[in-house]
N, C-alpha and C positions, 0 to 999 in steps of 0.2 A: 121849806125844802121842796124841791121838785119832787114827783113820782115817774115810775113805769113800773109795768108789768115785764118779768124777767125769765126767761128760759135757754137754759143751755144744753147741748150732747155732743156727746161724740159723730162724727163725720167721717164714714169710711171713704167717700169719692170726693175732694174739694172740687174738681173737674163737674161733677155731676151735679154739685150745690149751687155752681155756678150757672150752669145751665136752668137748674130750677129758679134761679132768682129771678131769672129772665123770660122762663116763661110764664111768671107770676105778675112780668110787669115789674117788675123793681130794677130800680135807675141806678148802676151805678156809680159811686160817690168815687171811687180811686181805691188805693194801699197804703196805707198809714203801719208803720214801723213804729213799736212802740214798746217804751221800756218803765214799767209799774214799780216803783218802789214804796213796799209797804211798810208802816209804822207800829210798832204796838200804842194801842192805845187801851183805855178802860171796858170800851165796848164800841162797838161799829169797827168799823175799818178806812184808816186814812190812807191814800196813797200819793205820791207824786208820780204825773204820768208827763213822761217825756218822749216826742216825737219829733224827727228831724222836719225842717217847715214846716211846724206849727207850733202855735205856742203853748210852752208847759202850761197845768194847769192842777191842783190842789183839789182832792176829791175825799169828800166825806162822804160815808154812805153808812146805811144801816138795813137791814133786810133779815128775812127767815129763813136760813137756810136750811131748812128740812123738807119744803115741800117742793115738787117739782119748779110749777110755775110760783113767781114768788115776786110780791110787789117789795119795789125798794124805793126808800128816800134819799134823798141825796145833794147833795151841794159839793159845786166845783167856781173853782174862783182861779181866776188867772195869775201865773205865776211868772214876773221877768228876771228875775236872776235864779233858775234851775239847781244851780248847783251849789249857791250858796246857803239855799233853802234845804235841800237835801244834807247839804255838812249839818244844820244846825237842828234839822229833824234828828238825825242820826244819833247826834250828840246829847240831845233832850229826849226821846223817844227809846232809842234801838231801830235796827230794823228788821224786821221778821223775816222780811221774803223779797226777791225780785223775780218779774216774771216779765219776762221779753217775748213779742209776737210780731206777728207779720197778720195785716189784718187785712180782707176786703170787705167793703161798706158798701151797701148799698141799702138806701132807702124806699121801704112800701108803704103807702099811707101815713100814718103817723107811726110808722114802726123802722126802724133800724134792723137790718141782716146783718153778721158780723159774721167771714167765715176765716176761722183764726189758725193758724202755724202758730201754735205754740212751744217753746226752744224747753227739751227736755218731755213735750206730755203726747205731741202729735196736734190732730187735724180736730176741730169745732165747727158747732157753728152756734150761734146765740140769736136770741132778738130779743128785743128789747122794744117794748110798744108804749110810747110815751104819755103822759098824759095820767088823769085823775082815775082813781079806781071805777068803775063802769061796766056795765056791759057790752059798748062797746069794742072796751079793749082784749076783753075775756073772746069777742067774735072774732077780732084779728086776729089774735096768740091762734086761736081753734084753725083760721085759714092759714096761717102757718104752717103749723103742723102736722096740716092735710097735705099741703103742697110739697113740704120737706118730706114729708114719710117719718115723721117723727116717733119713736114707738119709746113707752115706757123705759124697755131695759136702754136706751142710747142716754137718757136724761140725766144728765149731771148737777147732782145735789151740793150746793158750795160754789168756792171760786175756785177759779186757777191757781192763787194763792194756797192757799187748801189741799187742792191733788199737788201741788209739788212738794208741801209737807209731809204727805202722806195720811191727810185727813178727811178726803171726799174718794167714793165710789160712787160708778155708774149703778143706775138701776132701783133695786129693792133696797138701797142702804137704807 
């Protein structure tokens, strides 16, 4: 399974995130529209993630969702029939939750900025620093969150999945 290093919060100005990505230096990638369909499963979390021009893609993932920063494992495999896979998850599975965003990407070092419109929750931002557990990567999340103004109480504990159930709070949860 792959890893990264995971952090997410709330986003009062996207306007202003945008700005900081770029005075940090990060390049960015485009807007990727993207609709999460999650599955129950025993434990982790499956999703199918579907994006117009680009190809679906089957995401397992497992992580801790209690602490702020938060290393996750993961695997995603590519998926060419979308919708057949989603009837037969549905049908095998359930689904728990869909969660639709409008995302901008842009890449710093080996880390992904993600500043996300979320449909139903509002304005994010995440990164995601890719790679093996390290101190490296513990250095970049840190230049992060200097750059972003990241502070405790904005830090979202969970997924999106999660806050639209009504199971993740910002801050001291």
């Amino acid at each position: 399974m792959a890893t990264n290093l995971e952090l997410k919060a709330r986003l009062s100005s996207p306007p202003e995130g945008h700005v900081r990505a770029r005075l940090l230096g990060a390049v960015h990638q485009g807007l990727l529209v993207q609709r999460d369909t999650y599955f129950h499963v025993p434990e982790g979390r499956l999703k199918l993630r579907e994006s117009p021009g680009h190809e679906a893609e089957l995401i397992y993932y497992q992580r801790e969702e209690s602490s702020p920063e938060r290393w996750s494992h993961y695997r995603r495999e590519p998926v060419t029939n979308p919708e057949g896979l989603r009837g037969l998850l549905e049908e095998a599975l359930g689904v728990s939750v869909v969660v639709e965003k409008r995302r901008e990407l842009y890449i710093f070092r080996n880390a992904r900025i993600h500043i996300d419109e979320v449909s139903g929750l509002g304005a994010f931002i995440e990164f995601e620093v890719m790679g093996e557990e390290s101190a490296d990567s513990h250095e970049t999340m840190g230049v992060l969150k200097r750059a972003f103004q990241i502070g405790e109480g904005e830090i979202i504990r969970g997924s999106y999945s999660d806050m639209i159930q009504g199971k993740t709070i910002a801050g001291d949860s």
